[in-house]
LOSEDO-516638 format. One record per atom (N, C-alpha, C): residue in one letter; x, z, y. Coordinates in steps of 0.05 Angstrom, whole numbers, plus 5000, padded with zeros to 4 digits. Atoms other than C-alpha are relative to their C-alpha. Layout:
BEGIN
aXZY/...
//
This chain:
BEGIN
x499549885026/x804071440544/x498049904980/x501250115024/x801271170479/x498350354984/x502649835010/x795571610443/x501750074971/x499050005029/x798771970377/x498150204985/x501849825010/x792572400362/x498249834990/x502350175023/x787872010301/x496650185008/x501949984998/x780472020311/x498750324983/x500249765019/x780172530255/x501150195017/x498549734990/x784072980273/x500050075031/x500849904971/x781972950353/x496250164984/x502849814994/x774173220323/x501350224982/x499449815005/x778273740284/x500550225020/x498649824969/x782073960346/x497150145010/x501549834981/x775574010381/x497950144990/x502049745019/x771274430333/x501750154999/x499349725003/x776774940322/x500550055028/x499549914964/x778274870401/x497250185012/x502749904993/x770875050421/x499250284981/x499849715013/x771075620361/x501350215014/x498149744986/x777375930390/x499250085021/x500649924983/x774875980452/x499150085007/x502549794994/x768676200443/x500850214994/x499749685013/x771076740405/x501850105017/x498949824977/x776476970460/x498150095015/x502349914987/x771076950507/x498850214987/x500949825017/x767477410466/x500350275001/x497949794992/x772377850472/x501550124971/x497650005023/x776977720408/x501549945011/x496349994993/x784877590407/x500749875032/x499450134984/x788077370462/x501649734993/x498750235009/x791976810424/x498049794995/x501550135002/x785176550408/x499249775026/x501150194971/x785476170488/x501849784986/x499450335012/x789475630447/x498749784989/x501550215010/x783775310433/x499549825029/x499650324971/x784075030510/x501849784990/x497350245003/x791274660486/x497749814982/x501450165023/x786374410427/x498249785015/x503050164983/x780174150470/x501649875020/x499050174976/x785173810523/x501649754982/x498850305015/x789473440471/x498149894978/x502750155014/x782673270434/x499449795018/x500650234977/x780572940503/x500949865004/x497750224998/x786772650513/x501649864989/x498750255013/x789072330454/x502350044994/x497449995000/x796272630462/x501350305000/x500049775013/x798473190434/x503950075005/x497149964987/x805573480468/x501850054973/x498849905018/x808373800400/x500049714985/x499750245016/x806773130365/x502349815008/x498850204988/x811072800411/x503250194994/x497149865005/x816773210405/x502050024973/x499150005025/x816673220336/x500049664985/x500550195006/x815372460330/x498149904976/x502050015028/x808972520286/x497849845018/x502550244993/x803271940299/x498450044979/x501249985025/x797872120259/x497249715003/x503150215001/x793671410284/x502949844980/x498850205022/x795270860226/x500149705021/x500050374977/x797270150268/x499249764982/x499650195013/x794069590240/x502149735004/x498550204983/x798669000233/x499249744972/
//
């Protein structure tokens, strides 16, 4: 599978991923454990909803 998560927007993912989480931990929301989905498709480049919706946010040079 090809990478559709932009550099940017993977260190976004993983600053609000590492926020949310901490703060569930914490012992805020429970919706706040979506910051795992964040920190995994940060790592990985590939982002499930992006794909579905056919959004590539890397620019291809050509």
């Amino acid at each position: 599978m090809k990478c559709n998560v932009s550099v940017i927007d993977r260190i976004i993912r993983f600053i609000l991923g590492i926020g949310l989480t901490t703060w569930s931990i914490a012992g805020g929301p429970n919706w706040g454990y979506i910051g795992i989905y964040l920190l995994i498709t940060s790592g990985w480049g590939l982002c499930f909803f992006y794909g579905i919706f056919k959004i590539n946010t890397i620019k291809e040079l050509r």
